[in-house]
C-alpha positions in Angstrom: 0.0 0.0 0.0 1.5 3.5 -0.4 1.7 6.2 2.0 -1.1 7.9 3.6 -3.2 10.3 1.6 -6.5 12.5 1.6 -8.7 12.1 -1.3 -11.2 15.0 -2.4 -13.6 14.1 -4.7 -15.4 16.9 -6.8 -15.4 17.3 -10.5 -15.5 21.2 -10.4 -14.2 22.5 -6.8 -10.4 22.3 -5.8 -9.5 21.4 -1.9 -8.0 24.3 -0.5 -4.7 22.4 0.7 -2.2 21.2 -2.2 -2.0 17.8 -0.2 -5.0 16.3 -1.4 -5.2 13.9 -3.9 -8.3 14.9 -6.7 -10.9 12.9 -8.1 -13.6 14.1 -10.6 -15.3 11.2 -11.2 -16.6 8.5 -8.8 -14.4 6.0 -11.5 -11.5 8.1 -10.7 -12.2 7.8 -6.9 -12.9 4.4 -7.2 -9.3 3.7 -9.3 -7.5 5.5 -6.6 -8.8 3.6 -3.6 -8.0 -0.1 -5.7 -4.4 1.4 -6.6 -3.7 3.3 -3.4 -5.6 1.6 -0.8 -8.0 3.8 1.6 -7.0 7.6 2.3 -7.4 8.8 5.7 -9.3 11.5 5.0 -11.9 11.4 2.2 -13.6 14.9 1.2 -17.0 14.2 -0.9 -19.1 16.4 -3.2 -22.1 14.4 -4.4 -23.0 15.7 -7.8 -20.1 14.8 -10.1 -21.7 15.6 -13.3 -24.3 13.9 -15.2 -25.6 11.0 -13.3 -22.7 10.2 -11.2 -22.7 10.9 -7.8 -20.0 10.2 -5.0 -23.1 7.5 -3.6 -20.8 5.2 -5.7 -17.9 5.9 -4.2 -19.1 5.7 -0.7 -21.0 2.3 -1.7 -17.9 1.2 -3.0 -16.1 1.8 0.1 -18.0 0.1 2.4 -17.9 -3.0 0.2 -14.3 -2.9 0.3 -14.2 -2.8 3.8 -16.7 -5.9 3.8 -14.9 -7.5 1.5 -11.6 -7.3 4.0 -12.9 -8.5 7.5 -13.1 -4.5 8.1 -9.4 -3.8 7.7 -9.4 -1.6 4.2 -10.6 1.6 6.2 -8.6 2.6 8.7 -9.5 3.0 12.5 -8.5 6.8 12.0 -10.4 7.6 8.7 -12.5 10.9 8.5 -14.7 12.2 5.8 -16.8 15.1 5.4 -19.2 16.0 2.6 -19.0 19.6 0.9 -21.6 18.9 -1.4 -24.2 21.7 -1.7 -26.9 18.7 -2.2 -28.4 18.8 0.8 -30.4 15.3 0.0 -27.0 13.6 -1.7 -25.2 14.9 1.5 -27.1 13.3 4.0 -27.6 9.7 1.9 -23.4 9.5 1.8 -23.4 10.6 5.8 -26.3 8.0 6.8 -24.5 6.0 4.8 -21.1 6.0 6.2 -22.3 7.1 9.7 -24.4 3.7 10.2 -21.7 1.7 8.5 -18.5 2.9 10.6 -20.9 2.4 13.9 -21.9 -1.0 13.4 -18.3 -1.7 12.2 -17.1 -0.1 15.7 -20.4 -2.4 17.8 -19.3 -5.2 15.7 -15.6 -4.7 16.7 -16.1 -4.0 20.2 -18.2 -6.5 20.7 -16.4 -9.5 22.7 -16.6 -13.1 21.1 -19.1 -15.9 21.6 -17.5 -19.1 22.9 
């Protein structure tokens, strides 16, 4: 994997720190996190153009972290959502909200036996 990174994804805004790395479409996002593993920080905008949406990439994250026993997103990971879609921000935060949590129940919870 290589070294820790943010990821911003918005196909028409720039982050305001040179140290993110940019996405523009939720392909693009999706390339980055299978060559480059998950970023510590992801920064969403929903809308990105056309139909796409960053619903995808958030979709897409969680079934990578499924598909790893919970070890593809890291216990430190943050995101926000800068989208001015109010509706497309809330679905990727109740999204990722009620995934991390049950990840962090299912984690914490002490095994049967």
């Amino acid at each position: 994997m290589e070294t820790r990174y943010r990821l911003f994804i918005d196909d028409i805004r720039d982050p305001v720190a040179s140290d993110w790395v940019i996405a523009r479409t939720s392909l693009e996002a999706i390339t980055l996190l299978e060559a480059r593993g998950c970023p510590f920080e992801i920064s969403f905008d929903h809308d990105l153009g056309g139909e796409d949406t960053a619903m995808v990439v958030a979709r897409k994250l969680v079934t990578m972290d499924l598909d790893t026993g919970g070890r593809f997103i890291p216990p430190d990971f943050v995101y926000s959502v800068h989208s001015a879609n109010p509706v497309g921000k809330g679905n990727i935060e109740g999204l990722l909200e009620a995934y991390l949590r049950q990840r962090e129940i299912s984690v914490d919870r002490p095994a049967a036996g």
